[in-house]
Structure formats: C-alpha cells, structure tokens
N, C-alpha and C positions, 0 to 999 in steps of 0.2 A: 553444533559445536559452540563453545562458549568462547568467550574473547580471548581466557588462557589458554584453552584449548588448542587456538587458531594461532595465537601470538606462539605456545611453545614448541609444536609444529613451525614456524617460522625460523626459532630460534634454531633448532638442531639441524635444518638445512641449510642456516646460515653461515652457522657454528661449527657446525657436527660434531656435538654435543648434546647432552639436554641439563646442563646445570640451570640456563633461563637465568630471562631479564627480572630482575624487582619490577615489579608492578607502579613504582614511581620513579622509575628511570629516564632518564630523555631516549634512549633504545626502545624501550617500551612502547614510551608514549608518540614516535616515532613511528612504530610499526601500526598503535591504533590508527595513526592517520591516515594511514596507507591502507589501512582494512576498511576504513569510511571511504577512500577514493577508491576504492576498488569497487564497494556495493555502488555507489553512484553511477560509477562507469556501469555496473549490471544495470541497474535500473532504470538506466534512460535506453538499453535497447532496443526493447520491444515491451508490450503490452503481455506482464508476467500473472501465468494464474493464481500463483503464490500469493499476491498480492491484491486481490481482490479478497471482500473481507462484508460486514453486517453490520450496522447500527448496534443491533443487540449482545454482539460479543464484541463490543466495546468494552474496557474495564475500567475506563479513564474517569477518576473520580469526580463527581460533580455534574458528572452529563448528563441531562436532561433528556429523558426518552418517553417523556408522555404529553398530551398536548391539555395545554391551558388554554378556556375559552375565552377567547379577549385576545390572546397571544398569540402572532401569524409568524414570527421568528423566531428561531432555535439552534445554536450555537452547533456546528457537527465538530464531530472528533479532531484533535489538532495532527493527524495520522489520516485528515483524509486529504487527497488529491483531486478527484473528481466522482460525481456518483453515476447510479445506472441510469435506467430511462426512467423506472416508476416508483412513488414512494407511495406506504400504506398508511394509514392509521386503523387502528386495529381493534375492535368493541368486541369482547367475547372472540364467538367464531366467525364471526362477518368483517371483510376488509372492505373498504375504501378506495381507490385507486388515486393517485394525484399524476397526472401526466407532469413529467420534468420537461421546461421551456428554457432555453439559453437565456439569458439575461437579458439582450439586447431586443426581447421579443416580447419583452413585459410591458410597453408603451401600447401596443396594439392591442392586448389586451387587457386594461386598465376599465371596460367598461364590461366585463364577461364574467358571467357568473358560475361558467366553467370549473369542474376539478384539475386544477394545473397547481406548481409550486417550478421556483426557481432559488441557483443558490448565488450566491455574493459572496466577494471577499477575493482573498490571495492564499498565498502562501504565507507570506510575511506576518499578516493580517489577520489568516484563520478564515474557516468559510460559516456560513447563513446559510441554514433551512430556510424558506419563505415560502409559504405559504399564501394563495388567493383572498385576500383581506376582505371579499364580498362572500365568503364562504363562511358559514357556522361552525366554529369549532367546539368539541364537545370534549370539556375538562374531562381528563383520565383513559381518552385514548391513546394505545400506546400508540409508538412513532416506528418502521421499519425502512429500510432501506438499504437496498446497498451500495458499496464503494469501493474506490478505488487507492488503495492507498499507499502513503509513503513506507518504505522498508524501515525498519527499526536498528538506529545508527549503534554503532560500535562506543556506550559513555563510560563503562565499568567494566569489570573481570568477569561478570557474570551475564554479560549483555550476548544476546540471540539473536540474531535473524532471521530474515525467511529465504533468502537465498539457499537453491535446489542442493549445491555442491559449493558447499564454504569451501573445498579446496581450490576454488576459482580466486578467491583473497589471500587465499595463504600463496600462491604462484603469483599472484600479482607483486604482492610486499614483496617478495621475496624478490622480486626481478628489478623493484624499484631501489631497495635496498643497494645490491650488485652492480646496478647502474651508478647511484651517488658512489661506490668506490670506486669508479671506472674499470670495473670487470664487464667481463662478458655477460650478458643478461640475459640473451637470444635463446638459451633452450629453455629457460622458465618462463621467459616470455610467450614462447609456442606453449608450454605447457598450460598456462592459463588457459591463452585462447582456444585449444584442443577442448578446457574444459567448458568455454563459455559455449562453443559451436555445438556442443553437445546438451545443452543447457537449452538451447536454441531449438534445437530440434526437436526434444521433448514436448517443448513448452507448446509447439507448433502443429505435433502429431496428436494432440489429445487424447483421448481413453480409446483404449480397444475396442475396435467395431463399434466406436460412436461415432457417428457422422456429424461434420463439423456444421453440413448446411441440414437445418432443419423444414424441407420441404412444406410440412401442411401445420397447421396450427394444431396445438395442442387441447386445446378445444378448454382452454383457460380461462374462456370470457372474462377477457380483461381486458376494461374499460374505463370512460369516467364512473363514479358513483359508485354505489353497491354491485 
C-alpha cells in the first residue's frame, strides 16, 4: 500500500468518511509521522525477512558494484544496516569468498594474507566495504553480498514499504491519533498489536516444511579463495 493508500484508510476510520486529508495538510502530514513511528516500532522487533535484501538489486544511483585494483573500500548502500557473513567478488562464473571479520578484529589480522573484508561506519555516517589491503584486487570484478537493511520510510504519496501487513500503521496512527484527542484508543491499539503478533509469527514460522536448523552442509564449499 502506498502512503495515500494507508493515510486514506486512516482517514475514513478517523473520520468515517472518505473525503481525506490534502496531502499538504498538518493532518496529513501528522498521520505520515505516525506511519514512520509505527514502521520504527515494526522494525526494531525482531530480525524481519522482509528486510534482508542483495548488493545487486540495489538501484541507488552512483553505487559502485565492481571492484577497482588499487581500491580496498566501497561505499555500501545508504539502506544498509548490517551485512551477512560472506562477501563475493565475482569473474565470469568463479566466485571468491571474503570471510566478513567485526571491525575490532582487524588489528590481529593486519599482517594475513587471508581472504577476509570488514565494514566501517554508522548509521549517521553510512557504512564501508573494506576489503584485505594485502589482497590483489582485480579491476572489473563484480562485488555481491548481502544485507540487512533499513525499511523504506514513509517521505511522499507514493512511498512503499516492506512491512508484511501495513495495516499494522494504519491501527497504530490511528490509535495515536485518538489518544492526542483523549478518546479511547485501547481497541485500535489491540488491533495493531493483534496485527504485529501475527506479523511475528510468520516471520518466525518460515516456509512450509523447511526446516529452520539446517543439520549437514550443503556441500557449498565455501571457503577462503576460489
């Protein structure tokens, strides 16, 4: 659902109506901010699949997805949060592996000639691909990996998320709404959370008859190097 979608939904249970806010209203613009705290509150509660995502289906203009020989740094998407454990570089059909190392663990290995990379940065800040500086890099391979990233906030009419059931923001505004008039807020409020708890459990139950623990290797050989 799109932002008017969710805001005009808001309005007619506000309202019970559907004439709707102008889209440059302080009501409007009111209810977008309640639809960003409401994805916030989704997305800090667990660890959503939704939100896991690729290097490659990036679409962020300017990104850099092939590596420069001389070049061990690589700006990641301003959409990412943190990445998985292994990053590729990519020549034809042969991958690479670079084992991912926490940051604070790049001192000990400063004299290893190991396939490893680490990332840098914040939030505020943006994060750093880094790559092993004692490593040959070979201009024109691509770059993969994946991540973990920020939900895409509520800034236009036309703005999308990836939240499972956007009617978890439309019950939220809504309940927030109802509170700042000192009404009763308490069965929209449940009704949110009815939706987050359900949100919850999906997220948790994963695919049919896939098993969440993966007993034996998949015989992936994957390692340092080729």
């Amino acid at each position: 659902m799109t932002e008017t979608q969710l805001i005009a939904a808001i309005y007619s249970l506000y309202e019970t109506d559907n004439t709707g806010w102008d889209s440059g209203s302080s009501e409007y613009l009111t209810a977008r901010t309640y639809l960003n705290a409401g994805l916030q509150d989704w997305f800090m509660r667990q660890t959503w699949r939704d939100l896991w995502t690729t290097l490659a289906s990036s679409t962020q203009v300017g990104l850099v997805k092939t590596v420069t020989a001389g070049t061990w740094a690589y700006t990641c998407p301003t959409n990412f949060s943190y990445p998985n454990s292994w990053v590729r570089t990519t020549s034809g059909t042969t991958n690479t592996f670079w084992q991912v190392i926490p940051t604070e663990m790049v001192a000990k290995y400063s004299s290893d000639d190991g396939y490893f990379c680490y990332f840098t940065g914040s939030v505020k800040d943006g994060f750093v691909l880094n790559f092993n500086s004692r490593v040959t890099l070979v201009t024109g391979d691509t770059i993969n990996y994946e991540y973990y990233k920020t939900p895409t906030t509520y800034t236009t009419t036309a703005s999308v998320s990836e939240i499972p059931d956007p009617y978890y923001l439309v019950y939220y505004a809504l309940a927030r709404l109802l509170k700042n008039d000192g009404e009763d807020f308490n069965l929209e409020m449940q009704k949110a959370n009815e939706i987050m708890d359900r949100m919850e459990v999906n997220n948790i139950q994963g695919y049919w008859d896939v098993s969440n623990q993966i007993e034996e290797p998949l015989g992936l050989g994957v390692g340092f190097g080729n």
